[in-house]
Backbone as a printed PyTorch tensor [residue, N CA C, xyz], in Angstrom:
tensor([[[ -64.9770,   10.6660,  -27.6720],
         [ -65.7820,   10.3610,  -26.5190],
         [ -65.3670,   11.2010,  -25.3170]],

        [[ -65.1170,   12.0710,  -25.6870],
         [ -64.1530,   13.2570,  -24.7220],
         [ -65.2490,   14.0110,  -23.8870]],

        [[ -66.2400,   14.0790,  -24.3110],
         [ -67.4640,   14.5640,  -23.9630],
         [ -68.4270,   13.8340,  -23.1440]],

        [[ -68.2800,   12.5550,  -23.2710],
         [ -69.0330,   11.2850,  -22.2220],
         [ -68.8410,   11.4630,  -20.8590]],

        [[ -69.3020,   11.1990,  -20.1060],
         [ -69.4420,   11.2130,  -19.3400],
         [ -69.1460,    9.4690,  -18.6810]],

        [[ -68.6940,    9.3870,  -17.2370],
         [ -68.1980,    8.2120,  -16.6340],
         [ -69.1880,    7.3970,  -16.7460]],

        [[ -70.0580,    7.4420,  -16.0780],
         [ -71.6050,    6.5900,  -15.9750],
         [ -72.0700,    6.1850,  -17.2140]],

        [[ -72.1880,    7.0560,  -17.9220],
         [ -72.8710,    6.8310,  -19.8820],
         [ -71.5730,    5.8900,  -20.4350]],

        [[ -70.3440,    6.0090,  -20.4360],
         [ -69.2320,    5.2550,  -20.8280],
         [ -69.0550,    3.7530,  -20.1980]],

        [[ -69.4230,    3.6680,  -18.8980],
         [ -69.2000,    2.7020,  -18.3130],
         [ -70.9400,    1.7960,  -18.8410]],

        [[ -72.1680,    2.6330,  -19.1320],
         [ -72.9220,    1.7510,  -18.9500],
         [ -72.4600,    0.7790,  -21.1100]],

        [[ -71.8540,    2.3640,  -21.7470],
         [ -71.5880,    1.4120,  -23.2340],
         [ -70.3720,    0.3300,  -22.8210]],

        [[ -69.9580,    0.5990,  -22.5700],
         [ -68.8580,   -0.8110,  -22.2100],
         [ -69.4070,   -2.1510,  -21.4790]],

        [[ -69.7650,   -2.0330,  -20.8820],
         [ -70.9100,   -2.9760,  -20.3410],
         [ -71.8220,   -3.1700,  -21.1740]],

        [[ -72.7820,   -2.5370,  -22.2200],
         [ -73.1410,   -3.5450,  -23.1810],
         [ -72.3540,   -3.8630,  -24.3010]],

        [[ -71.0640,   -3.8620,  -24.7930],
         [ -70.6720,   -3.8860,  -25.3740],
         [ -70.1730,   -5.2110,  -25.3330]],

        [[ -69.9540,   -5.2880,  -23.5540],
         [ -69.4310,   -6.7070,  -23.5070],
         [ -70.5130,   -7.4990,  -23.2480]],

        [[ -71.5030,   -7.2060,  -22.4460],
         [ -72.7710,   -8.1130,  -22.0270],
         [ -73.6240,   -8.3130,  -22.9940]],

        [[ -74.2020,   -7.3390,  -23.5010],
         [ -75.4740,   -7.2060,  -24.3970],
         [ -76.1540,   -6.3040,  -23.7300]],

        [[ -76.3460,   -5.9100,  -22.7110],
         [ -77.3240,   -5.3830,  -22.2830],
         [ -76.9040,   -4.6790,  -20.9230]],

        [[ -77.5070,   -3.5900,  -20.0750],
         [ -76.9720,   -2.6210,  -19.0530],
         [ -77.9280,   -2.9280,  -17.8850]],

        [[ -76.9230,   -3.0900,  -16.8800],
         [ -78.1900,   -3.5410,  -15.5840],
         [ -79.5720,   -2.0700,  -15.7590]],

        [[ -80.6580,   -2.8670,  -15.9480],
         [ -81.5370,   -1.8050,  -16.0110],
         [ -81.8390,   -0.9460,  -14.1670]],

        [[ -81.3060,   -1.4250,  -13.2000],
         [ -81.2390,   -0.5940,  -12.0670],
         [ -80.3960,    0.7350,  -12.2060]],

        [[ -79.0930,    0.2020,  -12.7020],
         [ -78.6020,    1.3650,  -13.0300],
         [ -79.2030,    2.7080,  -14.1140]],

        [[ -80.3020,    2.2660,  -14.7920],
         [ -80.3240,    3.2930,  -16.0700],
         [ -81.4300,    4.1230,  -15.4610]],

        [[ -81.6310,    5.3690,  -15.7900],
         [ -82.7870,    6.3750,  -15.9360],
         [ -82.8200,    7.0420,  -17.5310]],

        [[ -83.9680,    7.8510,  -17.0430],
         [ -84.2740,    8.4460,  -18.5590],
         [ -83.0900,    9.0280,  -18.9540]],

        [[ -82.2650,    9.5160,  -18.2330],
         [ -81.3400,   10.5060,  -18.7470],
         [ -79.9680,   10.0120,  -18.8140]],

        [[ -79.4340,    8.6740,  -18.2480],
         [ -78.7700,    7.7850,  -18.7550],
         [ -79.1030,    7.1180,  -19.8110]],

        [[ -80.1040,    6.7520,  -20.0810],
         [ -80.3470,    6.3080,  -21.1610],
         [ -80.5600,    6.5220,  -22.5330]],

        [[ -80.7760,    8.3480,  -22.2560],
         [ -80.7520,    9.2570,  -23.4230],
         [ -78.7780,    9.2870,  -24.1160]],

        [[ -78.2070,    9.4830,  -23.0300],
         [ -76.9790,    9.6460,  -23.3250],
         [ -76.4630,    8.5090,  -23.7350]],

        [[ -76.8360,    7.4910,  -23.4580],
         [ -76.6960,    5.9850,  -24.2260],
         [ -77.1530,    5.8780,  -25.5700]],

        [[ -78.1750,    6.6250,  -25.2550],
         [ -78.5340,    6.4590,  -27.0130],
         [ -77.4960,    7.3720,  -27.5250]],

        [[ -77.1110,    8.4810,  -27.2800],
         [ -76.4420,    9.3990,  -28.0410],
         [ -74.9730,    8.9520,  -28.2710]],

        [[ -74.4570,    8.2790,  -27.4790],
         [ -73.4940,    7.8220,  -28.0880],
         [ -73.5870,    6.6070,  -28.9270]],

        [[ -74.6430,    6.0700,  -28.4370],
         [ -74.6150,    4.6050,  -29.5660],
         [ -74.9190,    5.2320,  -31.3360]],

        [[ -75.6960,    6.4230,  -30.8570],
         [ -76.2890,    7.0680,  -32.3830],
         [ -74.6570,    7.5460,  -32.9890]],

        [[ -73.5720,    7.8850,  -32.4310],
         [ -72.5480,    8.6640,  -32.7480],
         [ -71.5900,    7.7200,  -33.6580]],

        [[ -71.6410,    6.1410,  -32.3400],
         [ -70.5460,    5.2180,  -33.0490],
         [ -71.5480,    4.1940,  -33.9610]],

        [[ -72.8890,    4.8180,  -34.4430],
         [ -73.5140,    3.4390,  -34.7680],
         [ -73.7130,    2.1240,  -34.7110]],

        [[ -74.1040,    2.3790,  -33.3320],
         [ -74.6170,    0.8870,  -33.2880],
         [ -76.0490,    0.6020,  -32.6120]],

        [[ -76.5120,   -0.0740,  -34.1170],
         [ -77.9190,   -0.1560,  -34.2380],
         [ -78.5500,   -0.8790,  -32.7430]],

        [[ -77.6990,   -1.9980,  -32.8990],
         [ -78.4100,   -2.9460,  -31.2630],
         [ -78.7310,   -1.8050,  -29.7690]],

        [[ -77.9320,   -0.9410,  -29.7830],
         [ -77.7330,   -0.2150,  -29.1120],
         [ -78.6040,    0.7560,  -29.1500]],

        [[ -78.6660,    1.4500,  -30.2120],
         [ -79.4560,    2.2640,  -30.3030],
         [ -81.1490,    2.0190,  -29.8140]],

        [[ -81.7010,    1.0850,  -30.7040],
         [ -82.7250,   -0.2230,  -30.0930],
         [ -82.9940,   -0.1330,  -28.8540]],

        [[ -81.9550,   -0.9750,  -28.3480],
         [ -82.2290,   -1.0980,  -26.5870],
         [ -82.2960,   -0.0480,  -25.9280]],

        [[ -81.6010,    1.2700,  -26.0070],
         [ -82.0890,    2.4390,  -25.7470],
         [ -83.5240,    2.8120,  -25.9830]],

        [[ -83.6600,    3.0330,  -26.3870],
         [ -84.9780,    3.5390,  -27.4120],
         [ -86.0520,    2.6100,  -26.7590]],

        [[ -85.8050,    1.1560,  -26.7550],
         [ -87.1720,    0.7720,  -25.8620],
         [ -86.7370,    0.8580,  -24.6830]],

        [[ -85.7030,    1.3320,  -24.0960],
         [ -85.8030,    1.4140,  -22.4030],
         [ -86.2590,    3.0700,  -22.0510]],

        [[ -86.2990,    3.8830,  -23.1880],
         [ -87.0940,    5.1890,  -22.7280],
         [ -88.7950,    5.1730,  -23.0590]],

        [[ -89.1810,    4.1490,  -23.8880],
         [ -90.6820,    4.4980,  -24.0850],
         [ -91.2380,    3.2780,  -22.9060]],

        [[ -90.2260,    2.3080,  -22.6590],
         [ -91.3420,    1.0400,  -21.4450],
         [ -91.0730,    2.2640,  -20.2770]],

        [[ -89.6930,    3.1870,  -20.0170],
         [ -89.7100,    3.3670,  -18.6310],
         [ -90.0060,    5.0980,  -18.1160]],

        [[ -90.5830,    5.6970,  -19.2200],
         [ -91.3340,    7.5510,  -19.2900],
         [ -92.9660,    6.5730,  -18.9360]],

        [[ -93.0860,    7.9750,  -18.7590],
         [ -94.5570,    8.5490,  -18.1090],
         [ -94.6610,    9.8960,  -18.5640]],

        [[ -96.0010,    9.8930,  -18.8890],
         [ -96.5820,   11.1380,  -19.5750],
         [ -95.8950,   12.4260,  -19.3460]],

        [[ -95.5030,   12.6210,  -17.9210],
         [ -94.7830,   13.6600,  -17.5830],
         [ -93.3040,   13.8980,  -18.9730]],

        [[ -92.8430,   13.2640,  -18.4800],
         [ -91.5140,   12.9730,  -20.0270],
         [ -91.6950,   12.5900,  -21.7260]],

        [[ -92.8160,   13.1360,  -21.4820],
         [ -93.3910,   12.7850,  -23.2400],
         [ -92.8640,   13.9280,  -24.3010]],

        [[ -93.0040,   14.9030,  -23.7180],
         [ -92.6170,   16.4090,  -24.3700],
         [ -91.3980,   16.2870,  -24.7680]],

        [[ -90.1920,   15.5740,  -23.6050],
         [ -88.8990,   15.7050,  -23.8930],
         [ -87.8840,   15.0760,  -24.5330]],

        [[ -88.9210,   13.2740,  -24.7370],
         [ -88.7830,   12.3070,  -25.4700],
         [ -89.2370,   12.7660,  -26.9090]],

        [[ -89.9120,   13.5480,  -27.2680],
         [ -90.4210,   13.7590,  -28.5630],
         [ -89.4810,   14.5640,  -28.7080]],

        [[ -89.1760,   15.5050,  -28.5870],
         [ -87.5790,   16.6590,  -28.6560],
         [ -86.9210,   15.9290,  -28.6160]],

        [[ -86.4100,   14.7510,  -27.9680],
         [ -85.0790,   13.9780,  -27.7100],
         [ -85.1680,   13.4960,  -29.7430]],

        [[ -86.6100,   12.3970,  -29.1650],
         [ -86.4770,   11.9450,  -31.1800],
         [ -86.5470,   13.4910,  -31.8010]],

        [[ -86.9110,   14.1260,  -32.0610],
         [ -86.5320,   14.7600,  -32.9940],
         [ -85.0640,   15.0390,  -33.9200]],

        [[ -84.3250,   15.2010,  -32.4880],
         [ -83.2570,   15.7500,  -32.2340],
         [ -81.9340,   14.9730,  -33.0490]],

        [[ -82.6620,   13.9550,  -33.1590],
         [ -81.9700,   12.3270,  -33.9920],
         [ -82.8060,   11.8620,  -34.8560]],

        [[ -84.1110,   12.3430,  -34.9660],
         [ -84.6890,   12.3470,  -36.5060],
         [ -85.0570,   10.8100,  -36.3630]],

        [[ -85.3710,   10.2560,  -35.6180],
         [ -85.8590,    9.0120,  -34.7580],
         [ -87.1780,    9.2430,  -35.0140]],

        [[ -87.3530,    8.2810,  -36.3130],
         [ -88.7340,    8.0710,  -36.9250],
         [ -89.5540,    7.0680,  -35.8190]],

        [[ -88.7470,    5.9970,  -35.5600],
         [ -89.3780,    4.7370,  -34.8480],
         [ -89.0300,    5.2670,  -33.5460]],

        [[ -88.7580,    6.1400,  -32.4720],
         [ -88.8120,    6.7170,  -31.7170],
         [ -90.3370,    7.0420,  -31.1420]],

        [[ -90.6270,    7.7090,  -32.6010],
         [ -91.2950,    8.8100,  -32.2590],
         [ -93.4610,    8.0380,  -32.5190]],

        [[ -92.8550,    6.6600,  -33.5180],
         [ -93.8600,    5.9320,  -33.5290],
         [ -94.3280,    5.1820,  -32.1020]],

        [[ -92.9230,    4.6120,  -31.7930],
         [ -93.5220,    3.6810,  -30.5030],
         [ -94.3620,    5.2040,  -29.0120]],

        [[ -93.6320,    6.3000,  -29.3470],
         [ -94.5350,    6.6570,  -28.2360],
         [ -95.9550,    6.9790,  -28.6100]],

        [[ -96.4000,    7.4010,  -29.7300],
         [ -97.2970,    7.2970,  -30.3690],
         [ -98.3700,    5.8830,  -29.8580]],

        [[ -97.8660,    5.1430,  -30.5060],
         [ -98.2330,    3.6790,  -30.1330],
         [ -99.1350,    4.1910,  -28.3740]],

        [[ -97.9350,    3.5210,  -27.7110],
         [ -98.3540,    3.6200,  -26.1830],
         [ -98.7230,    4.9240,  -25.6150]],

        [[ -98.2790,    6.1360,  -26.0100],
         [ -99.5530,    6.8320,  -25.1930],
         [-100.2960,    7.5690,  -25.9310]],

        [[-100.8400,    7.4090,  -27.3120],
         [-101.7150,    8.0180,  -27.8100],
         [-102.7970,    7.0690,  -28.3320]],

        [[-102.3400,    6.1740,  -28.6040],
         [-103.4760,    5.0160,  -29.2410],
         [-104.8110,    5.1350,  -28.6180]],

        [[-105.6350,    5.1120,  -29.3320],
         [-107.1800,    5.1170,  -28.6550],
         [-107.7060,    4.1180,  -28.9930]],

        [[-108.7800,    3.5460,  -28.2620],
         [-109.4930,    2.1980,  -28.3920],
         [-110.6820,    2.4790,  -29.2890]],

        [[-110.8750,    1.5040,  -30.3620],
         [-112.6330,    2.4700,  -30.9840],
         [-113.5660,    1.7740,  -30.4310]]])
């Protein structure tokens, strides 16, 4: 974890003990790095709560980089939920 960063470390320790990370504190890009370490030490809950705190809290603008992000981790259900919410069409 030599590579973490203070903020990304402090927000896994805090769910580690809470369950969950004050969502004031998180942005897209805290939250990417949350996922990346939760993807590193596996942990699924983690991974999860990441993952829906980048598709409830992007906007179209960040769609491009979220789809590269899943890729990048091969984040099948990633790559569905944005699907879901911003591509779905009504018939």
């Amino acid at each position: 974890m030599d590579d973490t960063d203070s903020l990304t470390l402090s927000h896994f320790v805090e769910y580690l003990y809470v369950g969950s990370v004050k969502n004031s504190t998180l942005d897209l890009g805290s939250a990417m790095s949350l996922y990346a370490i939760a993807h590193r030490c596996s942990i699924l809950d983690l991974i999860n709560y990441s993952r829906q705190f980048l598709v409830l809290n992007m906007d179209c603008r960040d769609i491009d980089e979220i789809l590269r992000f899943a890729n990048l981790y091969e984040d099948r259900s990633l790559k569905i939920m944005i699907d879901y919410f911003f591509y779905q069409t009504e018939d």
